[in-house]
C-alpha positions in Angstrom: -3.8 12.2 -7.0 -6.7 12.2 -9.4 -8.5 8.9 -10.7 -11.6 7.0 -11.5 -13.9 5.4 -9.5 -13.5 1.7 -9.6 -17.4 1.2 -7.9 -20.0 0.9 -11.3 -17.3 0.0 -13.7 -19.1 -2.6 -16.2 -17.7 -5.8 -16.9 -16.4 -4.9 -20.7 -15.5 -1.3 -18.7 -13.2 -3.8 -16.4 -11.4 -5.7 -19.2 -10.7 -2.8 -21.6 -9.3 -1.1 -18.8 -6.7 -3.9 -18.1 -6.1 -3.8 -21.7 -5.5 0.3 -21.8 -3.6 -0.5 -18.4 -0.9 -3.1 -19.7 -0.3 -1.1 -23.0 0.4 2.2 -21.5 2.5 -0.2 -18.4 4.6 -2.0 -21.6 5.1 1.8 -23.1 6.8 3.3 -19.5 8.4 0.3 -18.0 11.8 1.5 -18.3 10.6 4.2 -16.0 9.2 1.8 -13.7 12.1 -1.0 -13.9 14.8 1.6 -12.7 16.4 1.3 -9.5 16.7 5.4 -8.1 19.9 4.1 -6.3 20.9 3.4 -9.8 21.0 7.3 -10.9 24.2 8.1 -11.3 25.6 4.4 -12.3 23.0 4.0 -15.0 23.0 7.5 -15.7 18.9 7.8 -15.6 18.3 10.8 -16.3 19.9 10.6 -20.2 17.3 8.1 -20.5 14.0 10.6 -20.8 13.3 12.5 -24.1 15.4 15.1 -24.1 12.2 17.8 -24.5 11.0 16.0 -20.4 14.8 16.7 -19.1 14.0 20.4 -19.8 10.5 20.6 -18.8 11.4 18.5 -15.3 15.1 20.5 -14.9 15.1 23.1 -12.2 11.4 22.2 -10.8 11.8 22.3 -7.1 9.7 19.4 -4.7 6.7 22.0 -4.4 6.3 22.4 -7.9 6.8 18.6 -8.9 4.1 18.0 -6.3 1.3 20.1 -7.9 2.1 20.1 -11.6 3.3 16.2 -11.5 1.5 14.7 -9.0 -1.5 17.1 -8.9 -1.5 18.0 -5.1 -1.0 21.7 -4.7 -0.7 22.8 -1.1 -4.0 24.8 0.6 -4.3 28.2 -1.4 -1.2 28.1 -4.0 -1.1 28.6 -7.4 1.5 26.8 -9.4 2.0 27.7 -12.8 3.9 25.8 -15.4 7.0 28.1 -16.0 7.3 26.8 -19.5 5.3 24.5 -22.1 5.6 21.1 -21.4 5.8 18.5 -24.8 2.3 16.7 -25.2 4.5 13.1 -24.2 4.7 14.5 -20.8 1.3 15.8 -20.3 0.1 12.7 -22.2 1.9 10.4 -19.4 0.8 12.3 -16.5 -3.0 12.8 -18.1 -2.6 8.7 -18.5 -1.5 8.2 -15.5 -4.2 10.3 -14.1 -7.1 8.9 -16.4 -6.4 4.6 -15.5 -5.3 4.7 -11.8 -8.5 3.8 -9.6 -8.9 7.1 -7.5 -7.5 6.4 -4.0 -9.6 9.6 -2.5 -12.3 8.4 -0.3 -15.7 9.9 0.3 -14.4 11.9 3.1 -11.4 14.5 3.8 -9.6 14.4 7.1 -10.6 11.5 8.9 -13.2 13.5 11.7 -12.0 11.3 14.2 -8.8 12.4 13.9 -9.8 16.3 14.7 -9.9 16.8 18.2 -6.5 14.6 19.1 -4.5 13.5 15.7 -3.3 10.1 18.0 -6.5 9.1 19.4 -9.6 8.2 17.2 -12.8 9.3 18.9 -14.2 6.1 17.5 -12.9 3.7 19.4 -13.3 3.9 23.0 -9.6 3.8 25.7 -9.3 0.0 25.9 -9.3 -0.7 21.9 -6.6 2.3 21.5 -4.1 0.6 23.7 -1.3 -0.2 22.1 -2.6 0.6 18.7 -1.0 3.5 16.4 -3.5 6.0 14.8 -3.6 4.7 11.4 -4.2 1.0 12.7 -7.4 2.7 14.7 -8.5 4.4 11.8 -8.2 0.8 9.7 -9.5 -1.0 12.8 -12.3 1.6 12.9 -13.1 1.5 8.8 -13.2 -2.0 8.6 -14.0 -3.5 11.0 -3.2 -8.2 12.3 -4.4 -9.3 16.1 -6.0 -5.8 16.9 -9.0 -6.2 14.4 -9.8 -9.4 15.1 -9.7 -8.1 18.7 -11.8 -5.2 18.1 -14.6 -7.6 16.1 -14.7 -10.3 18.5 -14.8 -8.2 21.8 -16.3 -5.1 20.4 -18.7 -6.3 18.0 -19.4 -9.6 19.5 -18.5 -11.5 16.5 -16.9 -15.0 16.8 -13.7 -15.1 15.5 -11.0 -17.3 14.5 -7.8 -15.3 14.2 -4.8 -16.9 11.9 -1.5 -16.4 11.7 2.1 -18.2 11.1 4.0 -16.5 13.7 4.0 -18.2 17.7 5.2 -15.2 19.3 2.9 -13.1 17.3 -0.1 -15.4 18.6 1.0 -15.2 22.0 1.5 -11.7 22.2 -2.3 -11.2 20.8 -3.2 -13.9 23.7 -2.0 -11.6 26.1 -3.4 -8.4 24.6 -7.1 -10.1 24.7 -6.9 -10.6 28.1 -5.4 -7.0 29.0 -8.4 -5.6 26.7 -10.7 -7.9 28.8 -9.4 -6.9 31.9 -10.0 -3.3 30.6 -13.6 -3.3 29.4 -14.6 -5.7 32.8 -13.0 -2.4 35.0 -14.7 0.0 32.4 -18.1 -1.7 33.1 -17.8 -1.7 36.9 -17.0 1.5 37.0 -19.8 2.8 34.4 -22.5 -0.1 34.3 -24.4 1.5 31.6 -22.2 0.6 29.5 -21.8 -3.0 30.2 -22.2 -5.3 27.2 -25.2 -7.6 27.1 -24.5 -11.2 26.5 -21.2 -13.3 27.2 -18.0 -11.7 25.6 -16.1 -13.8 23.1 -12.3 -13.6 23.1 -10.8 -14.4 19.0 -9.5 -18.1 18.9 -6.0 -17.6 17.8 -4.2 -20.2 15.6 -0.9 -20.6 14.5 -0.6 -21.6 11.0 0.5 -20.6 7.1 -2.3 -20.4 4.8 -1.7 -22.1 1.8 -3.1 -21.0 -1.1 -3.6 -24.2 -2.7 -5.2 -26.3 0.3 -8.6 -25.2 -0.3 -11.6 -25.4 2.4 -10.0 -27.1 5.6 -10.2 -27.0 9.4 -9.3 -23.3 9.2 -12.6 -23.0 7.8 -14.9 -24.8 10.3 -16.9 -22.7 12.8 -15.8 -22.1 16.1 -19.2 -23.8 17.3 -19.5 -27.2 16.2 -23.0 -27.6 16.0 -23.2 -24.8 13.1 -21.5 -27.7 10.6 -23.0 -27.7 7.2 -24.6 -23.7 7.7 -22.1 -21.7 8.9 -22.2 -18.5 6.8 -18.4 -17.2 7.1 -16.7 -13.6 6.3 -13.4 -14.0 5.2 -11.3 -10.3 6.0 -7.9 -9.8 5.7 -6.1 -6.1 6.4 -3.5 -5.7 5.0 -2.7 -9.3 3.9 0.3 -10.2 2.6 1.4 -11.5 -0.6 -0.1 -14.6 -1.1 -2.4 -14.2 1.7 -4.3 -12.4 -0.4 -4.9 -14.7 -3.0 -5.4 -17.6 -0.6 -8.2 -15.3 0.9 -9.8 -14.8 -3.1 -9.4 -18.9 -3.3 -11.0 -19.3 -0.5 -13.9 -17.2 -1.1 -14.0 -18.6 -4.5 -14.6 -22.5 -3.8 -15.8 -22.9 -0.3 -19.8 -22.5 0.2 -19.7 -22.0 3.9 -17.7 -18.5 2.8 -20.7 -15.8 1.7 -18.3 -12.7 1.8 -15.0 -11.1 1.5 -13.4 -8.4 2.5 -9.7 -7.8 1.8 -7.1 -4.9 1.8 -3.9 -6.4 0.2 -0.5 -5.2 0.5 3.3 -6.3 -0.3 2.6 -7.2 -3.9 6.3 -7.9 -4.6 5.8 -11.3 -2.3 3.1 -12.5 -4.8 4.2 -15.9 -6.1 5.0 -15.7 -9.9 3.1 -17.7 -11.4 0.7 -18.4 -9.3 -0.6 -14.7 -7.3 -0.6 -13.0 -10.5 -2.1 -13.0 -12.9 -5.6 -14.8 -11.3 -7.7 -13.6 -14.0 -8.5 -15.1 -17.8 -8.7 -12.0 -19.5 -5.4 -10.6 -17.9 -3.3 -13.1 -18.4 -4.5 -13.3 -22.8 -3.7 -10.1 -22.1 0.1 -9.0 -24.7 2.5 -7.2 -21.9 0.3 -8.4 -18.8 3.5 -9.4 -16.9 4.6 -7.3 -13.5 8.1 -8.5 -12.6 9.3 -8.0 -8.8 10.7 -4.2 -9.7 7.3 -3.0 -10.6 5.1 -4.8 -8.4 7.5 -3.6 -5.5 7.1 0.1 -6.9 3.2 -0.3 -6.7 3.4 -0.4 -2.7 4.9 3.3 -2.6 3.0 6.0 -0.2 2.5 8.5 -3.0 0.7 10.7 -0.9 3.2 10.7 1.9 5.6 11.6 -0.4 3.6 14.2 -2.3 3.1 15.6 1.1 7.1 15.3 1.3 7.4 17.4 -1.6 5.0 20.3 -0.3 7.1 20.8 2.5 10.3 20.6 0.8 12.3 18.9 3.6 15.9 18.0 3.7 15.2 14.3 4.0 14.1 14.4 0.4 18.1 14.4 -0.4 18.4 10.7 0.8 17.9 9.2 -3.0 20.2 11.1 -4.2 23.0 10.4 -1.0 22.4 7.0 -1.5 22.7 7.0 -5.3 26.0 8.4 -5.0 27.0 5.8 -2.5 26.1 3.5 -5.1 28.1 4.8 -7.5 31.8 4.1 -4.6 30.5 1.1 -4.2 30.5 0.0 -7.9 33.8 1.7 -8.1 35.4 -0.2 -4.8 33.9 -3.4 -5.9 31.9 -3.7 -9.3 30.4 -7.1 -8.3 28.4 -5.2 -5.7 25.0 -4.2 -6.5 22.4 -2.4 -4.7 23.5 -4.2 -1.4 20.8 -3.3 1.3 22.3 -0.1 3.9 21.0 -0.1 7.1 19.5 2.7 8.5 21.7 5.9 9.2 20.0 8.4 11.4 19.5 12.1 10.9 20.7 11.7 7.4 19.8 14.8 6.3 21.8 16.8 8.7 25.0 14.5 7.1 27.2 15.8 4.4 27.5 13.9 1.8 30.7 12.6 2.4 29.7 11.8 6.1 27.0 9.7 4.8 29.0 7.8 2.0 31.7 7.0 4.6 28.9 5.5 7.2 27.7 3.6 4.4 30.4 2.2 3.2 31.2 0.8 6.6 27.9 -0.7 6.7 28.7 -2.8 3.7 31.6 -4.2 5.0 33.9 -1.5 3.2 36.7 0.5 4.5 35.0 3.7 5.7 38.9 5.3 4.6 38.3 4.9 1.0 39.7 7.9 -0.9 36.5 10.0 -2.0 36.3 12.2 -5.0 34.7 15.2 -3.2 34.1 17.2 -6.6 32.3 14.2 -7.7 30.1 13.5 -4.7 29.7 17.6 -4.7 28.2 17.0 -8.7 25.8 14.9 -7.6 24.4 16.4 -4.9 23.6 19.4 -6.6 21.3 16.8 -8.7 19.3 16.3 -5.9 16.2 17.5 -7.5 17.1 15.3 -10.9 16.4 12.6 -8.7 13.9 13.8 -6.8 12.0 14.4 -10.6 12.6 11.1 -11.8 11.6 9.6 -8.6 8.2 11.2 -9.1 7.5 10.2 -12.1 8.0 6.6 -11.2 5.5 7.2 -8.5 2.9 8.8 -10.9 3.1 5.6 -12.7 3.2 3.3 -9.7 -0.6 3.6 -9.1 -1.0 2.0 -12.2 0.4 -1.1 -11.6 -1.5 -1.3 -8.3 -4.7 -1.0 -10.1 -3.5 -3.6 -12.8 -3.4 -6.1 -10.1 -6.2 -4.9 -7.8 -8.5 -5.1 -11.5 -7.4 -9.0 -12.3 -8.8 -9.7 -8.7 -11.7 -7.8 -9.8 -12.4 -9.8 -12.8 -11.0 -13.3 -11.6 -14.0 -13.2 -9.5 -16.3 -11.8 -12.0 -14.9 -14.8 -14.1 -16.4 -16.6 -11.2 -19.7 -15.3 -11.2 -19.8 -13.5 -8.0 -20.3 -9.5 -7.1 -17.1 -7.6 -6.2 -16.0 -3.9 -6.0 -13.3 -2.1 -4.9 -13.6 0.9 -2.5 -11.2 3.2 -1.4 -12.2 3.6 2.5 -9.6 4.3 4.4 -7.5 7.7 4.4 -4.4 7.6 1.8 -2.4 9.7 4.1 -3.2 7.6 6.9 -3.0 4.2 4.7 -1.3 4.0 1.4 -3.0 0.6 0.8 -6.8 1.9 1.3 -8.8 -0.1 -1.6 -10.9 -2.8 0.1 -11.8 -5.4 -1.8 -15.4 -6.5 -0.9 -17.3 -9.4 -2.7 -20.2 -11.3 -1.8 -22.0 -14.7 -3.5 -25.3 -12.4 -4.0 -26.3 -9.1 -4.8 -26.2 -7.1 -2.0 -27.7 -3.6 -3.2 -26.9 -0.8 -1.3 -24.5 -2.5 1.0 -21.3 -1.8 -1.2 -22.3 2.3 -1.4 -23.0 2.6 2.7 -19.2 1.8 2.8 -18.2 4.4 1.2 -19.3 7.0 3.6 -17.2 7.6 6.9 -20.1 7.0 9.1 -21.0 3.5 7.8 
């Protein structure tokens, strides 16, 4: 999906760009508030303009990708089959125009080209037990397996931290397989042995709390470095609050120089409290993100543009489960959007199949009486739902970018130097902006990341 750069924005750039964010945000959020397992009950689609019903009906997932979501598969064409109304172009032009571009400054990830599991960047032992898009992270940037990787591949010291025992223990016990690993690897090819002593991460188990500013999570590893100890603070992928904590951090402790953080999970912010952080945001009229939309923002749009290229029948699982919603409310009105556990091969289910499996996984009687005509109706709305579904994902980026800005310009409030680049993948990892801030100017330093060879 199109964007703008979020790297050389100025600082009036930054805050009328949170302004134009939470106007054109107040202006859709009925889009962005709706539930899609609410399609039938709420009956969503009579709630666009009449003139976007007729533009959107009969546009089939290929089509929706490239004139919607502006990803048109390798070598196609795809023409608009009729004149869209200036409200709909004007959203998706919008939406387009304020998202921070999520394109890095490189296609396919090269690493990716000879094997699409194995990264050519990262030798045998640092692939173990790692999937391809945590190498590609690991790789980019720098979860157990990058402190792993910068400890006993870069030969940093690192204290890793996380609230979870078995978590801890299980990274304990990946270290020491990795350092069995490299130990063979070396004896068997000596040129390649690492010079100097090999530190493992020192793991501890504990919540970070936002608030508690500057304790013993922050004192070097070596004791004797008290008082000037220069610290990074990186976080991939963390969590919620975690990344606030991290910003905090950064913000009030003078042993921390830089940052580096990729958050994710922006529903678990704390309200109030992760959101807004900023001054500026939070004067802001129409600055608030409830749950809905902040859950909306963690989305993998290009996973599902891709989705919609191919045209697959697992795209019909909104619209099953939308009609399961709709027997539910009519068994038991009380009973709203209750979670469904996973049912397999979904799209090789009728619909009624599904509905019945569902309903048993709710705790109703899989026997109900079904109205097949009914279930048959909506079904042949699947791409209804598949329409509105993508234009709540054309906005979602825009609530991302809300959030990713106010951490932009709470530090800049701050007086410290921050950017945001996009440097992983999106296919590979929805959640790609980095967040990178530093106490000085550091030049060149922010650009070199933008390149895949940095």
């Amino acid at each position: 999906m199109p964007g703008i750069s979020a790297r050389g924005l100025s600082p009036e750039e930054r805050r009328q760009l949170a302004v134009n964010l939470t106007r054109v945000l107040a202006l859709y959020r009925s889009i962005l508030d709706a539930y899609i397992i609410e399609f039938f009950t709420d009956n969503l689609w009579d709630t666009l303009p009449c003139s976007w019903q007729e533009a959107l009906d009969g546009l089939n997932p290929p089509q929706l990708a490239a004139l919607l979501l502006g990803m048109p598969g390798e070598g196609e064409v795809v023409r608009y089959r009729s004149v869209w109304p200036l409200t709909l172009l004007a959203l998706k032009s919008t939406a387009y125009a304020l998202a921070f571009t999520r394109t890095p400054g490189f296609q396919t990830p090269s690493e990716f080209l000879e094997n699409p599991s194995q990264s050519s960047r990262l030798t045998a032992p640092f692939r173990k037990h790692v999937r391809p898009k945590k190498q590609h992270e690991i790789r980019r940037l720098g979860e157990g397996h990058l402190s792993r990787f910068m400890s006993l591949g870069l030969g940093l010291k690192v204290k890793s931290i996380e609230g979870n025992q078995r978590l801890v223990e299980r990274a304990q016990r990946l270290d020491q397989e990795l350092l069995q690993a490299l130990e063979k690897e070396e004896k068997k090819n000596p040129q390649v042995a690492q010079t100097g002593p090999r530190h493992s991460p020192y793991h501890v188990v504990q919540w970070v709390d936002p608030t508690a500013l500057c304790g013993e999570l922050l004192l070097p590893l070596d004791s004797s470095q008290c008082g000037s100890a220069r610290l990074l603070l990186t976080g991939l992928h963390a969590c919620g609050d975690l990344s606030v904590a991290l910003l905090r951090h950064f913000c009030c402790c003078p042993e921390v120089v830089a940052l580096a953080s990729v958050g994710c999970c922006y529903m678990k912010l704390s309200d109030p409290g992760g959101y807004p952080l900023s001054q500026w945001v939070a004067g802001l009229t129409g600055y608030e993100l409830p749950y809905r939309l902040r859950e909306g923002a963690c989305h993998a749009l290009e996973e599902y543009a891709e989705r919609l290229q191919k045209a697959g029948p697992g795209l019909r699982t909104h619209c099953y489960r939308a009609a399961l919603e709709m027997v539910i409310r009519h068994a038991r009105p009380e009973l709203r959007r209750p979670g469904v556990q996973g049912i397999p091969r979904v799209h090789e289910l009728k619909i009624e199949e599904y509905v019945r499996r569902g309903l048993q996984r709710v705790g109703l009687d899989p026997h109900l009486p079904l109205n097949l005509a009914t279930l048959r109706a909506h079904q042949a709305q699947e791409n209804r739902v598949v329409a509105f579904f993508s234009l709540a994902l054309l906005l979602a980026p825009l609530v991302e970018t809300l959030i990713l800005l106010d951490r932009l310009l709470y530090l800049q409030e701050q007086g410290f130097h921050a950017e945001l680049l996009p440097i992983f993948s999106p296919e590979l990892s929805p959640r790609n902006l980095v967040l990178v801030a530093t106490k000085m100017p550091l030049g060149q330093a922010f650009s070199a990341l933008e390149t895949e060879d940095s």
